[in-house]
N, C-alpha and C positions, 0 to 999 in steps of 0.2 A: 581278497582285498582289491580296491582299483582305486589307483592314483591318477589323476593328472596332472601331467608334466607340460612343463610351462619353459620355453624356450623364449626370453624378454627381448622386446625389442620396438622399439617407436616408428619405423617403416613397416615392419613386419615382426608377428609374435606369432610364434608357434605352438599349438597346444597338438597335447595325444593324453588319453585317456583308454588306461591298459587296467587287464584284472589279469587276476591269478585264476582259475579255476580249475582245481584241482593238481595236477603237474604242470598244467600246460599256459601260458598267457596269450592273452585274447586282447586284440587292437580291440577298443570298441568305437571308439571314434577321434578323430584328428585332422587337424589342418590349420590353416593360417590367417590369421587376424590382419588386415591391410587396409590401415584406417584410413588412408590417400593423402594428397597434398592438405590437410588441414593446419591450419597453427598449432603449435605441441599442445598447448591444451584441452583443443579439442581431439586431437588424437589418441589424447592417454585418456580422454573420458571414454572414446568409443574403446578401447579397449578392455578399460575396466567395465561396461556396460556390458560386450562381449564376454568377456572371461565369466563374468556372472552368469551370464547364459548357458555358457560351457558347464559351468559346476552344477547347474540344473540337469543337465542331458540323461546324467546317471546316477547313481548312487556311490559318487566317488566320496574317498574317506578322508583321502590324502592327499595335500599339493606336493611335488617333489622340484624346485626351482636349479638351475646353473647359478652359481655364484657369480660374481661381476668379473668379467676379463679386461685389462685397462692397457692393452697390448697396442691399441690403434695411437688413439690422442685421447686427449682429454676430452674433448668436446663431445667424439663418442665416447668415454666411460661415463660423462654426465647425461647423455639421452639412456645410455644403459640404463645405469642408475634410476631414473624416473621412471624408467619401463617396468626395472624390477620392484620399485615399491607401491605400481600399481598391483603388480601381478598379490604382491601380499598384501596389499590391503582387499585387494578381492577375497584371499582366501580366508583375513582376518574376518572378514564380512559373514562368510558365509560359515566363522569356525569349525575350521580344518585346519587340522596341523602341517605348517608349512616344513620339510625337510631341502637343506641345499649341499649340493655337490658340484666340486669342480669340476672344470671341464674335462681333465685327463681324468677324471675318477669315471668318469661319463662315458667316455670312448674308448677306454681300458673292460667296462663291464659291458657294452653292447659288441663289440668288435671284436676283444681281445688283446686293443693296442691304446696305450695312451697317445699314441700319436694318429690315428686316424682323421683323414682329410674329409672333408663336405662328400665328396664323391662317396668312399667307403661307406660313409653313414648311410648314408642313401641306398647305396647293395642289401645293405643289412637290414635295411627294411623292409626293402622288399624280398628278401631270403626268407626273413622271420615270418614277416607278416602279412605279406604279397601286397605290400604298401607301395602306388605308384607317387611317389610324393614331388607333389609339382616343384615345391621349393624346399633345399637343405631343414629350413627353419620347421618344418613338419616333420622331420624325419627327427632331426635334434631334441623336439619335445618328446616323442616317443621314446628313443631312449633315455632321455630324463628318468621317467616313468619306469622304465626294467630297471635303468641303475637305482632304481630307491626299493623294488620289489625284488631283483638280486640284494642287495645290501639287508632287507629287512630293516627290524629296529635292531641290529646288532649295536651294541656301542654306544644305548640310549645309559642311562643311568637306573640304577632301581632305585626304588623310593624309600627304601628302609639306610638302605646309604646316604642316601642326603638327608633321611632325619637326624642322623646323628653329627651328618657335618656341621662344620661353624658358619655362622650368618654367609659370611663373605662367598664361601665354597656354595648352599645352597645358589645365591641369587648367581652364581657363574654358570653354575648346572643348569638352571630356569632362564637364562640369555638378560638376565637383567643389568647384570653388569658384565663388562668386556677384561680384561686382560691389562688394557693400559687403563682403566678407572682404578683396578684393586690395584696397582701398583700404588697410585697416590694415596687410595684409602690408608693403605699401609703405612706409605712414607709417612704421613700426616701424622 
């Protein structure tokens, strides 16, 4: 299988694009998208222009994204945000199933520690994968990528189960509706 992993960001977006081949995983290409002082809207176009190209390089199967972290301000969680709904609309684009993980899920499966620092990541890519990564944001899309080929599809749904669930349970299973939609559906 070969994912790439997509570390979002409107200064800087990180991609790494890993396989599995046989036992062992294989970098096969990675690094950082740095669209420059442009206005955000040109910047997330070069991005997603980029990221396009990326999913060309190889025959990847699978996008695996970080979930948004809202830990700074606002103002970063809304450049996040844009970053990240570039990254899926690229992947919507090029139909690939997009998988997202949090960030401790992320640093718990390439390190060992849900609390690993920028630094640590950086070791562990170059342990792994003898990856000099100029900037963290490189290193972070890689393990993106193991955390989604560590994890597998564990934990996806089978299909014969959701045939038999009720309307509401299908469309949660398939991302169509959210957790506070069916609440209302329900109340209603």
């Amino acid at each position: 299988m070969v994912v790439l992993g997509i570390d979002p960001g409107t200064q800087r977006c990180g991609y790494g694009i890993v396989a599995r081949r046989g036992g062992r995983l294989v970098r096969l290409a990675s690094g950082v998208i740095v669209p420059g002082a442009l206005p955000m809207a040109e910047r997330l176009g070069h991005i997603l222009e980029a990221l396009t190209r990326v999913m060309a390089l190889e025959e990847v199967e699978a996008v695996a994204v970080e979930t948004a972290f809202c830990g700074r301000s606002p103002r970063s969680a809304l450049a996040l945000g844009q970053a990240r709904g570039v990254a899926l609309a690229a992947a919507a684009r090029a139909g690939l199933p997009v998988h997202e993980y949090a960030p401790a899920e992320v640093k718990r499966a390439f390190t060992g520690s849900g609390r690993a620092d920028k630094a640590q990541m950086v070791r562990t890519a170059r342990a792994l994968f003898g990856l000099e990564a100029r900037l963290a944001d490189e290193a972070d899309a890689v393990a993106i990528a193991v955390c989604h080929l560590a994890r597998g599809d564990r934990g996806a749904p089978r299909a014969h189960a959701l045939e038999r669930a009720r309307p509401t349970a299908r469309l949660r299973a398939a991302g169509v509706m959210r957790s506070s939609v069916r609440r209302f559906a329900e109340v209603s």
